[in-house]
C-alpha positions as CSV (number, residue, x, y, z in Angstrom):
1,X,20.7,-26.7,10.0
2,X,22.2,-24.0,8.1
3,X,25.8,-23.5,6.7
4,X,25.9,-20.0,8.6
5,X,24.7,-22.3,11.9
6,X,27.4,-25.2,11.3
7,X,30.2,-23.0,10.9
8,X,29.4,-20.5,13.7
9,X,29.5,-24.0,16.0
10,X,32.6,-25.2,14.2
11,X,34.7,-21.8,15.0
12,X,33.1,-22.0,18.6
13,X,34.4,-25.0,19.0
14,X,37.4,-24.1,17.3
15,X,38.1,-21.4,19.7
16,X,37.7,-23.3,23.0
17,X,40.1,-26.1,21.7
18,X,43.2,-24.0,20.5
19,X,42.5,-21.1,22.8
20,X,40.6,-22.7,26.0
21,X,38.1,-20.0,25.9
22,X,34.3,-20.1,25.4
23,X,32.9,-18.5,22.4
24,X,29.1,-18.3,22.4
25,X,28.0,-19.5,18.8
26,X,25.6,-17.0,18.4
27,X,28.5,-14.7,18.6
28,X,30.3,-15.7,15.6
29,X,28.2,-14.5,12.7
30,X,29.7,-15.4,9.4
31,X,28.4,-13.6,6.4
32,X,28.9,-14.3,2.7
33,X,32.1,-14.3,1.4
34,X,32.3,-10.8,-0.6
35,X,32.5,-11.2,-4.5
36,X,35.8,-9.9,-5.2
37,X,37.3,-13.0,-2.9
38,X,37.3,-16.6,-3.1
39,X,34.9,-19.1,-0.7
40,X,31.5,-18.5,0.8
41,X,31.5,-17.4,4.1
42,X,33.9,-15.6,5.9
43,X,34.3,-15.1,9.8
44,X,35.9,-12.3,11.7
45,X,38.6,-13.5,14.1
46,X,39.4,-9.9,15.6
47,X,37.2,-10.7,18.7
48,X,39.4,-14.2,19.7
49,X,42.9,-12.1,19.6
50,X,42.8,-11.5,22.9
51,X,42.6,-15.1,23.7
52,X,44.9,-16.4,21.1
53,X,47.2,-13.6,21.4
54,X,48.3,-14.2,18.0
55,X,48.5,-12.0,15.1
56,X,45.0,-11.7,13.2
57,X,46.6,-13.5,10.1
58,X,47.8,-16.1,12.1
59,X,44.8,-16.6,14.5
60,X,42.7,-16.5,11.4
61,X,45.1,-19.3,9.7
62,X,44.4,-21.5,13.0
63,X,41.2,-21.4,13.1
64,X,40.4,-22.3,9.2
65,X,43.4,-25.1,9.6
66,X,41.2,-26.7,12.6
67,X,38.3,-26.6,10.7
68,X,39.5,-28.3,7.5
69,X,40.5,-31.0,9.8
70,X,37.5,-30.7,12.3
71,X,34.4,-30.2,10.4
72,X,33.0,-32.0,7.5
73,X,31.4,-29.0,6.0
74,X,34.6,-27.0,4.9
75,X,36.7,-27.8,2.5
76,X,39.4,-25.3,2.6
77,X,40.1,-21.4,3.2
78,X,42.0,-18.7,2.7
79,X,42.6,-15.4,4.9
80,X,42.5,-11.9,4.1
81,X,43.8,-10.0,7.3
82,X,41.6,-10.9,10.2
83,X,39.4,-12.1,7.7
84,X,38.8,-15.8,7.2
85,X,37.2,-16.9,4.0
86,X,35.8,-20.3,4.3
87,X,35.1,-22.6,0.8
88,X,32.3,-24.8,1.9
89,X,32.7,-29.2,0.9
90,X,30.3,-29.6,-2.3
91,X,29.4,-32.5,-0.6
92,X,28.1,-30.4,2.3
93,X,25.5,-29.1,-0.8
94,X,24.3,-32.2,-1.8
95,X,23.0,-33.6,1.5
96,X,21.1,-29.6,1.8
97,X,19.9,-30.2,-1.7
98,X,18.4,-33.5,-0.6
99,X,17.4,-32.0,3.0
100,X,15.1,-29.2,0.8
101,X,13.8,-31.1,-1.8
102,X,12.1,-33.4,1.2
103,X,10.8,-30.4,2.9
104,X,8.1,-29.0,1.1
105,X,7.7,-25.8,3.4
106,X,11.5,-25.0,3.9
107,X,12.1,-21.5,4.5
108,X,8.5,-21.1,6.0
109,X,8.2,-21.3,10.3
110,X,5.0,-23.0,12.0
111,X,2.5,-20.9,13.4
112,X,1.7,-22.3,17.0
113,X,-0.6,-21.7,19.8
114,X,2.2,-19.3,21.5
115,X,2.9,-17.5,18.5
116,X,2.4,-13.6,18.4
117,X,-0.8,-12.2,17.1
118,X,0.3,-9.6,14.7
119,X,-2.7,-7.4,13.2
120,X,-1.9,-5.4,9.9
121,X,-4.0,-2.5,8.7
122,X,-4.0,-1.4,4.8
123,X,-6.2,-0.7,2.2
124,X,-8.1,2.1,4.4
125,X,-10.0,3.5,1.6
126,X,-12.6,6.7,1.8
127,X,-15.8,6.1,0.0
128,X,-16.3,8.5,-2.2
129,X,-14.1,7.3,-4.7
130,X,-12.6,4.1,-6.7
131,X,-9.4,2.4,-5.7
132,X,-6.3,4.2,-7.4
133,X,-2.5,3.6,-8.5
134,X,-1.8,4.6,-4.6
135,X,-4.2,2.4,-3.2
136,X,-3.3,-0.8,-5.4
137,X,0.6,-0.4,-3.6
138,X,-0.9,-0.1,-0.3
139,X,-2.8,-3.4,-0.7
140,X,-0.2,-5.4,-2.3
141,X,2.1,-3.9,0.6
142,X,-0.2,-4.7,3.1
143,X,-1.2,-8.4,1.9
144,X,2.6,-8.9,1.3
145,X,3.5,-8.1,4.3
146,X,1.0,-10.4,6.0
147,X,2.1,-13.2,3.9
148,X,5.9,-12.7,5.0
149,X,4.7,-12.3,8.5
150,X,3.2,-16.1,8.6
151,X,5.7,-17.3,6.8
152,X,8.0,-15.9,10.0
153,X,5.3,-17.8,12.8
154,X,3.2,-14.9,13.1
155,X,-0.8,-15.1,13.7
156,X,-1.7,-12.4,11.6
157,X,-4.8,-11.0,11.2
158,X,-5.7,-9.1,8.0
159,X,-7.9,-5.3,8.8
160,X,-9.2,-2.8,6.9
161,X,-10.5,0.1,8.1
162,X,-13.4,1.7,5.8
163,X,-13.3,5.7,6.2
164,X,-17.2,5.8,5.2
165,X,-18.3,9.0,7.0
166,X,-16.7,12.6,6.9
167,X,-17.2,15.6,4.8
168,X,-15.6,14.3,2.2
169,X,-18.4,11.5,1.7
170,X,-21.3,14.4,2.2
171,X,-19.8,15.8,-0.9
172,X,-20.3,13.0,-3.6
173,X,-23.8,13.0,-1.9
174,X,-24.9,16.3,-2.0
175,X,-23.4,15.9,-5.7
176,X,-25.7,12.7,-6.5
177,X,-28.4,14.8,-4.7
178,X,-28.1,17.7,-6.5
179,X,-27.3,16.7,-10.2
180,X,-27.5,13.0,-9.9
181,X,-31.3,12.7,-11.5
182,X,-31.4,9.1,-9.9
183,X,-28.6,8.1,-11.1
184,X,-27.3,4.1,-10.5
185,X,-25.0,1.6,-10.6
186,X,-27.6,-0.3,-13.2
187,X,-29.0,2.5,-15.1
188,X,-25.5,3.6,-15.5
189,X,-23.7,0.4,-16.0
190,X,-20.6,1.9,-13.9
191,X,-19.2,0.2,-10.9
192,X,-20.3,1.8,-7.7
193,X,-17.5,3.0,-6.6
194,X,-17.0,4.5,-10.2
195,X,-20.2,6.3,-10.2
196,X,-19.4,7.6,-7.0
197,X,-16.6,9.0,-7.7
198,X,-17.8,11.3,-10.7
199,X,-19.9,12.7,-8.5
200,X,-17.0,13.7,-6.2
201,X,-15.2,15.2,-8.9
202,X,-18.6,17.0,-9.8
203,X,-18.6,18.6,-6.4
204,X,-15.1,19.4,-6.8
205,X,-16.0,21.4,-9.8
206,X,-19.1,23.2,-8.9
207,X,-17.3,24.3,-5.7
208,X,-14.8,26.0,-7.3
209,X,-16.8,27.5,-9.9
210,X,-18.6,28.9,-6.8
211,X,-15.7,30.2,-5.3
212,X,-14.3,32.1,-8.0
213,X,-17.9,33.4,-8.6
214,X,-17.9,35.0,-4.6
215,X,-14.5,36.1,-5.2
216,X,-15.6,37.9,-7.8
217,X,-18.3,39.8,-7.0
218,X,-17.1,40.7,-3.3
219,X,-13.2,41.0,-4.0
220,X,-12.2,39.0,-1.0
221,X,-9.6,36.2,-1.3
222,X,-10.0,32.4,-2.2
223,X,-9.7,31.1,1.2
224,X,-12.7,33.7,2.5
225,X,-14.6,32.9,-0.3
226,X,-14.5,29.1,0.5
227,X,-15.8,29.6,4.3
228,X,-18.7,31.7,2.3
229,X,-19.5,29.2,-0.2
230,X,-23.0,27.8,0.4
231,X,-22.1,24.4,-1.5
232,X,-19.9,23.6,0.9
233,X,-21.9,24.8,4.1
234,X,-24.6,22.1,2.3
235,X,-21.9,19.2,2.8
236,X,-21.1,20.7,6.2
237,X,-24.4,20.6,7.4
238,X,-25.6,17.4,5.8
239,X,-22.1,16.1,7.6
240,X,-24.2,17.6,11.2
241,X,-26.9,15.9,10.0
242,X,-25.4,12.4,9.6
243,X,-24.2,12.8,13.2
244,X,-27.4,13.2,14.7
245,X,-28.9,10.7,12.8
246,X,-31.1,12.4,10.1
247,X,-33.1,9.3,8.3
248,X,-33.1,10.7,5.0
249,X,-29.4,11.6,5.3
250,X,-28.8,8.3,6.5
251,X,-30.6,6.7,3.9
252,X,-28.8,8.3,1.1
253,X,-25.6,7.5,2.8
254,X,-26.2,3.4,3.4
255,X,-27.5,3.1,-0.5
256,X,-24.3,5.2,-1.6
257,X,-22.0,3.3,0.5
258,X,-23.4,0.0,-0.4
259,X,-22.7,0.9,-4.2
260,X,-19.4,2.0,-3.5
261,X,-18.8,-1.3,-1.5
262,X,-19.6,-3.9,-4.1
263,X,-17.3,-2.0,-6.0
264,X,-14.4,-2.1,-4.0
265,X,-14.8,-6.0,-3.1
266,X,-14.6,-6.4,-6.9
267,X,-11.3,-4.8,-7.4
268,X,-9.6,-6.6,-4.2
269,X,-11.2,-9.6,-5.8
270,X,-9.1,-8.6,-8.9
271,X,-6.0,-8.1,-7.1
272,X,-6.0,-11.4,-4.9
273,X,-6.5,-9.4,-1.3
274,X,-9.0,-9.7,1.3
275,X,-9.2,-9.2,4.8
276,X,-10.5,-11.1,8.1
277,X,-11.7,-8.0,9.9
278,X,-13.5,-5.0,8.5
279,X,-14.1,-1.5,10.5
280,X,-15.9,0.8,9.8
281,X,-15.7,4.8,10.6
282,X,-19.2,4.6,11.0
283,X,-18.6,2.4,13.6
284,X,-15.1,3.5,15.6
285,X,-15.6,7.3,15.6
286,X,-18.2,7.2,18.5
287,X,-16.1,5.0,20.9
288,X,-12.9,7.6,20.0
289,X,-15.5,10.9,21.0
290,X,-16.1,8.9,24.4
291,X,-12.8,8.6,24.7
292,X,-11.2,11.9,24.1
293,X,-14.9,13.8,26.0
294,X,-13.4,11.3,28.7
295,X,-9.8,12.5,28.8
296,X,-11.1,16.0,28.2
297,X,-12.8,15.5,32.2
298,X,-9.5,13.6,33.3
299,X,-7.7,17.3,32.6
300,X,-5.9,15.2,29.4
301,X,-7.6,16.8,26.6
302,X,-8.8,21.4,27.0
303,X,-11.6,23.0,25.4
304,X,-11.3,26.2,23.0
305,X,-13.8,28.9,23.6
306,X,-15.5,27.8,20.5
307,X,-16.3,24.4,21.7
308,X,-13.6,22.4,19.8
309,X,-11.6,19.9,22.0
310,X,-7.4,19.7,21.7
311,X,-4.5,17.9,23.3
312,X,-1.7,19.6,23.9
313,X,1.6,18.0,22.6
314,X,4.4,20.8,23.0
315,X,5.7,19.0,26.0
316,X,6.7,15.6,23.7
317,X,7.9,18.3,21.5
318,X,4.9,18.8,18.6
319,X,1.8,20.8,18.8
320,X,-1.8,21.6,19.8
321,X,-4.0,18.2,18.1
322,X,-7.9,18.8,17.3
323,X,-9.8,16.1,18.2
324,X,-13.3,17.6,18.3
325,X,-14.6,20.2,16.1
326,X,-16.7,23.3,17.8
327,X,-19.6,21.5,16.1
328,X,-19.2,18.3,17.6
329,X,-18.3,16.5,14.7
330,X,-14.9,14.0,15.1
331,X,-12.1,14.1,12.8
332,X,-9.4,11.2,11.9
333,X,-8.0,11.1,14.6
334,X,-10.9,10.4,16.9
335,X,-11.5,7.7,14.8
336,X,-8.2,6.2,14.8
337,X,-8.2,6.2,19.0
338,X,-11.8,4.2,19.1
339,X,-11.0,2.0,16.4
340,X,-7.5,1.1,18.1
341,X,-9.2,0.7,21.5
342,X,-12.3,-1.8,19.4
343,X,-9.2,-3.9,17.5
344,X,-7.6,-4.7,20.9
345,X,-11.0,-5.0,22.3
346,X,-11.5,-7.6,19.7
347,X,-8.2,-9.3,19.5
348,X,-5.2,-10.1,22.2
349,X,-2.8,-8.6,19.6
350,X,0.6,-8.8,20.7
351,X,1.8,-6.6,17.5
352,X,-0.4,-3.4,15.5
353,X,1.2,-2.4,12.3
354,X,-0.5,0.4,9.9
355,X,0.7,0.4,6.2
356,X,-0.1,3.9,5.3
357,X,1.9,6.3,3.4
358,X,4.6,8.5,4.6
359,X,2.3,11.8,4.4
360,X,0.7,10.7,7.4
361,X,3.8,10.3,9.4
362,X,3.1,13.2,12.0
363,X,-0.4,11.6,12.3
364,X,0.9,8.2,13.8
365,X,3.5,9.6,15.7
366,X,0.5,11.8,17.8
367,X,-1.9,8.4,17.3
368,X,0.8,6.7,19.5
369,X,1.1,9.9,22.1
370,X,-2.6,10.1,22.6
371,X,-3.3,6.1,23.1
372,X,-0.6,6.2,25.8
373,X,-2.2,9.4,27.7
374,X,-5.7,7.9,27.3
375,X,-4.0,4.8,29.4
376,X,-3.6,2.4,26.6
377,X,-0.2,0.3,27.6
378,X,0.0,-0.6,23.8
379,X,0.1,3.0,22.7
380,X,3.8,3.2,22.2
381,X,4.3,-0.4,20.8
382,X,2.0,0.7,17.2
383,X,3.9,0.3,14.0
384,X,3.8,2.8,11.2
385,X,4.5,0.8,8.1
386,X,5.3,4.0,6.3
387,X,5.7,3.4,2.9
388,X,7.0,6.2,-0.3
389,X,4.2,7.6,-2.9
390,X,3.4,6.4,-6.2
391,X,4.1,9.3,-9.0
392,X,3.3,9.2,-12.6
393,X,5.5,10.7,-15.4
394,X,3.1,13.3,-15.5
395,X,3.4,14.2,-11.6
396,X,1.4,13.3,-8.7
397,X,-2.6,12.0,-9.1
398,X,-4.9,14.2,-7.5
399,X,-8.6,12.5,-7.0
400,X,-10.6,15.7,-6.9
401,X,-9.3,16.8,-10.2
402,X,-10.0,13.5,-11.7
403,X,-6.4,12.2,-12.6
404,X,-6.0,9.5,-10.5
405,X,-5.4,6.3,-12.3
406,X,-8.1,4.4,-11.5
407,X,-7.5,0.8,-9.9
408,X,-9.7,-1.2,-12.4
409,X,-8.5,0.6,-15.6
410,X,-5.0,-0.3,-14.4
411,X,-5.7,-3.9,-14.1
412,X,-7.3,-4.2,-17.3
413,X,-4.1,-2.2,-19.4
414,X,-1.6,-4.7,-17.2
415,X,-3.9,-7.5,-18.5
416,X,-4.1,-6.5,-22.1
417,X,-0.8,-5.6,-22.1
418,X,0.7,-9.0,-21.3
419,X,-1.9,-10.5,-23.3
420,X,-0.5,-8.3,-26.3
421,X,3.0,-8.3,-25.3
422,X,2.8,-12.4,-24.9
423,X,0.8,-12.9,-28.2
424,X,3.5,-15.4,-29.5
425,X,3.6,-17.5,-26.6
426,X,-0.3,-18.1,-26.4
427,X,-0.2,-19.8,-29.9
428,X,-0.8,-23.3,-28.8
429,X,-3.3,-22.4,-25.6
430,X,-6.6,-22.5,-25.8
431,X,-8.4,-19.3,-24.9
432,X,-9.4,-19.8,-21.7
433,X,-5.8,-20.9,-20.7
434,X,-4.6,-18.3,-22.5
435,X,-6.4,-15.6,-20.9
436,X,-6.1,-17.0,-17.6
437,X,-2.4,-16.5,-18.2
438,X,-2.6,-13.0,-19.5
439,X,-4.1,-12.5,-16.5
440,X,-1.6,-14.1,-14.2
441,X,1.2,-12.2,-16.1
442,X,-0.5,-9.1,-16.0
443,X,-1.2,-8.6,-12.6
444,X,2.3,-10.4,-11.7
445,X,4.3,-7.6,-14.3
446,X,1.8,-4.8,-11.4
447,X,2.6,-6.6,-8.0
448,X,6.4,-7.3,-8.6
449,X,7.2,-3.6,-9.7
450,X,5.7,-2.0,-6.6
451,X,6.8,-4.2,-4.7
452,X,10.2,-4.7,-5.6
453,X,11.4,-1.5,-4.8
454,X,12.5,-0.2,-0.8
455,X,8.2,0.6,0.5
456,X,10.1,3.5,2.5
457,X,11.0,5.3,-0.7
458,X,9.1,7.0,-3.5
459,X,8.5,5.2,-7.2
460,X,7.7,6.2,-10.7
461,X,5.5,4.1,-12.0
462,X,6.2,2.8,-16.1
463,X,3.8,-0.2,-17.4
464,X,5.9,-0.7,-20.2
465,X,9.0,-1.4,-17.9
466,X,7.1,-3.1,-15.8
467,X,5.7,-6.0,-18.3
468,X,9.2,-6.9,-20.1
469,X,10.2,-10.7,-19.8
470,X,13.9,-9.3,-19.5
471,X,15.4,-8.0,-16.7
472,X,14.5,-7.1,-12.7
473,X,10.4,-8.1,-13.6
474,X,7.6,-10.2,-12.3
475,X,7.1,-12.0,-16.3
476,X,11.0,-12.6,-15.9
477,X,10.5,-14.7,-13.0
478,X,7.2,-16.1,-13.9
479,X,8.4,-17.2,-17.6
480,X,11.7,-18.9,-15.6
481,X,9.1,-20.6,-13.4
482,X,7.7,-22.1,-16.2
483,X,10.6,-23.0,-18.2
484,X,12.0,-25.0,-15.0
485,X,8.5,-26.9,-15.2
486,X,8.6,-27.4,-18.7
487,X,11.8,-29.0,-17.9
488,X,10.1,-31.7,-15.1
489,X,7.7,-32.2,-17.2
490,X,10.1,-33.8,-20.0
491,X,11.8,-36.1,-17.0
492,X,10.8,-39.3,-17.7
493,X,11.2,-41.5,-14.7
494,X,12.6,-38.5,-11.9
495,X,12.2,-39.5,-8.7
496,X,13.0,-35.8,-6.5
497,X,13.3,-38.1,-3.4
498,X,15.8,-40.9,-4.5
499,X,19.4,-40.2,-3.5
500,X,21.9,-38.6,-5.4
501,X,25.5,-39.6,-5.4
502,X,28.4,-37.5,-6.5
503,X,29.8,-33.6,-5.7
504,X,28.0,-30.9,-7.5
505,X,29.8,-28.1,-9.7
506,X,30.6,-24.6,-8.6
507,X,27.7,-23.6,-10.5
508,X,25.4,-26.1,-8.8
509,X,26.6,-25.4,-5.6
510,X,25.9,-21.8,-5.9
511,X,22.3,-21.8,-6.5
512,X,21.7,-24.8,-4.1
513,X,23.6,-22.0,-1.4
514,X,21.1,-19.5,-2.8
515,X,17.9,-21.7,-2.6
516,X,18.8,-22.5,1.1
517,X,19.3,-19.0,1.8
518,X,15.5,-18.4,1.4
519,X,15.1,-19.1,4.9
520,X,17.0,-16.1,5.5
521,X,15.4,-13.7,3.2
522,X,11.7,-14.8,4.7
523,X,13.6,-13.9,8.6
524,X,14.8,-10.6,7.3
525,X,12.3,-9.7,5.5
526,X,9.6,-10.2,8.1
527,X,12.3,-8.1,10.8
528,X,12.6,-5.2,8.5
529,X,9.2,-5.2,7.0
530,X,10.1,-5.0,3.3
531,X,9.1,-7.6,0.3
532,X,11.3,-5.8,-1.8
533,X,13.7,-8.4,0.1
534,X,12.0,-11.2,-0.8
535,X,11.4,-9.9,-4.5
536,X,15.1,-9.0,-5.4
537,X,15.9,-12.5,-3.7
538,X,13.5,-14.1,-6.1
539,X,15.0,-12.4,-9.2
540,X,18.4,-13.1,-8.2
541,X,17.6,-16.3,-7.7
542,X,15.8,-16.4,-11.5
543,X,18.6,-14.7,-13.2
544,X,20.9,-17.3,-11.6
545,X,19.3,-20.5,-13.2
546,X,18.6,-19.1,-16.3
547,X,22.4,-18.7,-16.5
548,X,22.7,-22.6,-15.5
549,X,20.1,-23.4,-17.6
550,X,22.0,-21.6,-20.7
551,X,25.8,-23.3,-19.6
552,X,24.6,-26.9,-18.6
553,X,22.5,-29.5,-20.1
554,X,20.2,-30.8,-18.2
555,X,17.4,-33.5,-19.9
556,X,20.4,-34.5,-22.3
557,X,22.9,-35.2,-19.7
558,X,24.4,-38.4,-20.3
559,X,25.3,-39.4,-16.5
560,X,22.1,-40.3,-14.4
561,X,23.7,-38.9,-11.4
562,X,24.4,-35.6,-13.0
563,X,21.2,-34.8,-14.7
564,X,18.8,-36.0,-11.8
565,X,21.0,-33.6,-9.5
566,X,20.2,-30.9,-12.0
567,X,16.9,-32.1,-12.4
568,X,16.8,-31.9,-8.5
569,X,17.9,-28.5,-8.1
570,X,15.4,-27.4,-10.7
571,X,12.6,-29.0,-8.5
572,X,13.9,-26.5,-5.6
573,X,14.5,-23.8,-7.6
574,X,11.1,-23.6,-9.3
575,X,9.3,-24.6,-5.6
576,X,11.4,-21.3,-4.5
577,X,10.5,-18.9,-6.7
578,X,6.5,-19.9,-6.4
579,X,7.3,-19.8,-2.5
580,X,9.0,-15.9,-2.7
581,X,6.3,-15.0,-5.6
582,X,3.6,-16.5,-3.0
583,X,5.0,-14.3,-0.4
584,X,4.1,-11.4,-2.9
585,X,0.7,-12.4,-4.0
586,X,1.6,-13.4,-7.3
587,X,1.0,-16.3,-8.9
588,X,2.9,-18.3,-11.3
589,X,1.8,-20.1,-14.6
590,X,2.8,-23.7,-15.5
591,X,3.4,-22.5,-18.7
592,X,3.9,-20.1,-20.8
């Protein structure tokens, strides 16, 4: 049970005895005690004057005096107004100390045959391109996410939904076609996705060399010069083609696809994500044309003169939505509707949440409109994890352009980085273990600065922040991680199950209050969607022992009693932080 559920009883209690009136536990709600005033947790009284008719000082002042006297867990208090600061027994600490240490999943809930199936969405990458900076946040945000959800009771199930068809992937391959001269992964020795991805840049370039060419000779401006540029009615066309199942289009498009795909299962290799269900464009975007071509002769959907299929929105207060091009061809957001209608085909999901960036806001707010007129009871219950952009210090990446950081090359300078910045701690590793904890630091200096900041806000990202072993980063917490196991290590003759007698410290008791509040952090993290809860909670929790760790001794503690207690609350503290930095996706060296 926790303090925050003991003392909400207690002052229920509390209340019926001196007042004779019933006070609903779940009511009470006591919250830390703030800094700036002594105890731990502090209750409100204001709502029981009307029953004690008392001033709030002095109800406040009765209720604390009852509880010294009352309840085993509070040692004494103090009251601020109607404010009722409560210093919990040290005593009280110990026996939650001993309660954690002998649960080796505390803070985490059960997942049972009732709980909800939750389905989460990230990653949702096009394929004519390698995995960027933007991408790599929404996969650890989207793998986080699914982690904290578990850990809360949830069924989750892990998706990805591949964008593999579009004119955007009929430009890489008219570029490979064009100026590729059989170009391949092996004669190459790029990734696929890599390769790929040159030759959407390539397009890129040619096109607007085009452009400014038919601007030129017929002085017309840029955006009638695009609708006249013959590269680009090559893409549209081999786009038409696709859609009607051209074989040699078709061919091109699998072997491209396939090369871009052992690419991208390389890099989510690399950055410890995977899925359970894969969708593919390819796939969806049929079921969402039967879908809208069926609300279109339900009177749901209207048809333009030139073909192209709309709903109208004004009357929920947006605008007119393509769903069907005049050529036939599906956009997005036909997609979107047939693969939500295959995912709850495929699944009884209680719970759909999309991690996608905040630029497609508008785009899941219609998503949800156009489920619910289609007659999808599920349409309005979607969740839009929408989560803030990831700028450089040179401004925003732009993939067409080329200036995307690339993914890989980021995992490899994070890597090299550590491996560089950590050069004296890897003196008495071997190689392999030395690497393997480059590696682990690497990625962990990555993961814990995206996701340590609010997902709903934008970030700058700085490698050279991000990889210091001081301060609010992932090698902070790591290296304390290892120091506490370095620690256990040196424990001859430790036993983290025998009882401990004796009251622990102010000090002690503070980060034995802050261990147990983990099971908190996981519940509010998993209602408001955020890891940069759990993160902050992990480096709070870090910089906390390392001040312990600097004030008391621990292995040189003359009283048994005192130094296994320490020794104890190391054990929880290090299980903790690989517990929060699980929740994350990071993983933690034994040493370092």
């Amino acid at each position: 049970m926790t303090i925050e559920n003991v003392i909400s009883r207690a002052v229920s209690r509390a209340v019926k005895e001196l007042y004779g009136a019933e006070a609903d536990p779940a009511s009470v709600n006591p919250a830390p005690t703030k800094k700036e005033f002594e105890g731990d947790m502090t209750v409100v009284v204001f709502p029981y004057l009307k029953v004690s008719r008392r001033k709030p000082e002095d109800t406040a002042r009765g209720i604390g005096e009852w509880l010294v006297a009352n309840e085993p867990a509070v040692k004494c208090f103090n009251v601020v107004k109607g404010f009722l600061n409560l210093t919990v027994n040290p005593a009280w600490w110990l026996g939650m100390l001993h309660d954690i240490a002998a649960d080796p999943e505390f803070g985490m809930r059960h997942v049972t045959e009732d709980s909800d199936l939750v389905m989460v969405e990230y990653s949702s990458p096009n394929t004519n391109k390698p995995l960027h900076l933007g991408h790599v946040r929404n996969n650890l945000l989207g793998y986080s996410l699914s982690q904290i959800l578990k850990a809360n009771g949830n069924k989750v199930v892990k998706t990805n939904i591949v964008n593999d068809r579009g004119i955007h992937i009929c430009k890489s391959m008219l570029a490979w076609k064009k100026w590729g001269e059989g170009a391949t992964p092996d004669s190459t020795g790029k990734k696929g996705d890599h390769l790929i991805g040159d030759f959407y840049v390539a397009f890129d370039k040619h096109f607007k060399e085009e452009v400014k060419e038919i601007m030129a000779r017929e002085n017309i401006s840029e955006e009638e010069a695009k609708e006249k540029s013959p590269l680009m009615e090559e893409a549209r066309g081999m786009l038409r083609g696709w859609e009607q199942g051209d074989p040699e289009v078709r061919a091109l498009w699998k072997m491209m696809n396939d090369w871009v795909y052992a690419g991208f299962d390389e890099t989510y290799r690399r950055l410890g994500v995977d899925f359970d269900k894969i969708y593919y464009e390819s796939d969806t975007y049929l079921e969402g044309k039967e879908l809208v071509l069926k609300g279109l002769e339900e009177g749901k959907m209207y048809r333009r003169e030139d073909g192209s299929v709309w709903a109208d929105l004004t009357a929920e207060g947006l605008d007119h939505k393509l769903l069907l091009r005049a050529d036939g061809t599906s956009v997005y957001m036909t997609q979107d509707i047939g693969t939500a209608k295959l995912r709850y085909r495929d699944y009884p999901i209680d719970r759909m949440i999309y991690v996608v960036g905040n630029e497609q806001n508008y785009h899941f707010q219609v998503l949800s409109l156009l489920l619910d007129r289609l007659g999808f009871k599920w349409g309005k219950d979607l969740t839009h994890f929408s989560y803030g952009m990831v700028e450089l210090p040179e401004g925003k990446m732009k993939s067409r352009e080329g200036t995307v950081v690339d993914a890989d090359d980021l995992i490899d300078t994070m890597v090299a980085s550590a491996r560089e910045t950590s050069a004296d701690r890897f003196r008495d590793m071997d190689e392999k273990e030395a690497s393997e904890v480059a590696r682990m630091v690497g990625l962990g200096a990555l993961k814990y600065f995206l996701l340590k900041v609010d997902p709903r806000k934008n970030m700058l990202f700085n490698p050279k922040e991000s990889i210091d072993f001081n301060g609010n980063t992932g090698p902070f917490i790591q290296y304390t991680y290892a120091r506490i196991r370095s620690v256990i290590r040196k424990a001859e003759g430790f036993d983290p199950l025998a009882r401990i007698e004796g009251e622990p410290n102010e000090k002690e008791s503070t980060l034995i209050r802050k261990v147990a509040d983990f099971r908190n952090v996981v519940r509010e993290a998993g209602d408001n969607c955020s890891p940069a809860i759990v993160a902050n909670y992990a480096y709070d929790l870090a910089k906390e022992y390392n001040q312990f760790y600097h004030d008391y001794s621990i292995l040189r503690e003359e009283n048994a009693d005192v130094r296994n207690r320490r020794l104890l609350i190391s054990c929880v503290v290090a299980r903790t932080l690989k517990a929060a930095m699980n929740l994350l996706g990071i993983e933690m060296p034994e040493r370092m």
